[in-house]
C-alpha positions in Angstrom: 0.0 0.0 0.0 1.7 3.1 -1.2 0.7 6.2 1.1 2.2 9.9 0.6 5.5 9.1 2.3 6.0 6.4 0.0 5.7 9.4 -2.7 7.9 11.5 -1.1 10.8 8.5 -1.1 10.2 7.9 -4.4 10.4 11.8 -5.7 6.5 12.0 -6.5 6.0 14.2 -4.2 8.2 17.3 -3.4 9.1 17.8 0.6 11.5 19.8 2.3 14.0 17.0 2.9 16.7 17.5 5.5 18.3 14.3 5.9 18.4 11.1 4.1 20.6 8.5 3.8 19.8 4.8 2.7 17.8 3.7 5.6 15.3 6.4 6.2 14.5 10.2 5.0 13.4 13.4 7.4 11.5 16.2 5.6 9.9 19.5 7.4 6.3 18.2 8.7 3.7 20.8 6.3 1.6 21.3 9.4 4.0 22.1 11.9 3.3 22.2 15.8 6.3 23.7 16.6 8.7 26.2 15.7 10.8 22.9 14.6 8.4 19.8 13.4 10.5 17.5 11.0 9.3 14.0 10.4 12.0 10.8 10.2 10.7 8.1 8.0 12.3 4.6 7.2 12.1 3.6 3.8 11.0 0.1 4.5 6.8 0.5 4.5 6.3 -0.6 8.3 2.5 0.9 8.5 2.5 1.1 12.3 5.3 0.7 15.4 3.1 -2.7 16.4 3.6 -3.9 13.0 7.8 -3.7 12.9 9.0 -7.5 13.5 12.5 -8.6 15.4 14.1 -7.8 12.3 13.6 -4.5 12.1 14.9 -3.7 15.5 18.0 -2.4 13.9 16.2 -0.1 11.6 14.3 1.0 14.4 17.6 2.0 16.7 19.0 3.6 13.5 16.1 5.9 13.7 16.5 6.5 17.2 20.1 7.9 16.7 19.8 9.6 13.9 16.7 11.4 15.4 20.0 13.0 17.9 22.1 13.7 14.7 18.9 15.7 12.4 18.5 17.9 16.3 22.2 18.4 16.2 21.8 19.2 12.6 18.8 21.7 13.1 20.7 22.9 16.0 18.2 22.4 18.7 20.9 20.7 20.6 19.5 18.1 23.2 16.2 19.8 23.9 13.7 17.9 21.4 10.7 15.6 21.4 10.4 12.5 19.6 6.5 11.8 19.4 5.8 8.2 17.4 1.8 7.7 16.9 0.9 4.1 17.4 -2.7 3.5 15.1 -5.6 6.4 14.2 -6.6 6.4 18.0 -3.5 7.6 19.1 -3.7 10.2 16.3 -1.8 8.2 13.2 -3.1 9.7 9.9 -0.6 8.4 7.7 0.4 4.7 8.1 4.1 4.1 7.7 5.8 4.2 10.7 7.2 7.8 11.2 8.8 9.8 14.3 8.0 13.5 15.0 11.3 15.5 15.4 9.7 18.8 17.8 11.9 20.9 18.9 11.9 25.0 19.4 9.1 25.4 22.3 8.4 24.3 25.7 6.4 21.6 25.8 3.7 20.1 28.6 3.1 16.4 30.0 1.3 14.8 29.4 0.8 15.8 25.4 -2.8 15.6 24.0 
């Protein structure tokens, strides 16, 4: 099932892309909620966290860490957010696994 990240890996759709390498892709999120809002995407189609397997578990770390390296990048140093939606309950709209990169506000807990 091809969804708009999908098109956005494959250059059909244009994104503001800040990283990539050939694991996963970040691009500036179109409706931000903060002053920084970039969204970290693997390029394998995982549709939700719940649906990644034992052998994805070193796709998912990769993600992890280079969530620290696109803040460093950005240059919001060690004070981000890393918000992962887990199915359209917990506010998923687009499903392949992605992580929201927020950064450049306070935020509250609990979120939502």
């Amino acid at each position: 099932m091809s969804t708009i990240f999908t098109k956005i890996i494959n250059r059909e759709i244009p994104a503001k892309i800040v990283y990539e390498d050939e694991l996963c892709l970040a691009f500036h999120d179109v409706n931000p909620q903060a002053p920084t809002h970039v969204l970290l995407i693997p390029k394998k189609e995982i549709p939700r966290l719940v649906d990644a397997t034992a052998e994805d578990a070193a796709l998912l770390g990769h993600l992890m860490l280079t969530a620290n390296k696109i803040a460093q990048q950005l240059g919001v140093g060690d004070a981000f957010r890393l918000v992962v939606n887990n199915g359209a309950d917990a506010g998923q709209s687009v499903f392949h696994l992605h992580l929201h990169i927020l950064a450049g506000r306070a935020f509250k807990w609990p979120p939502g």
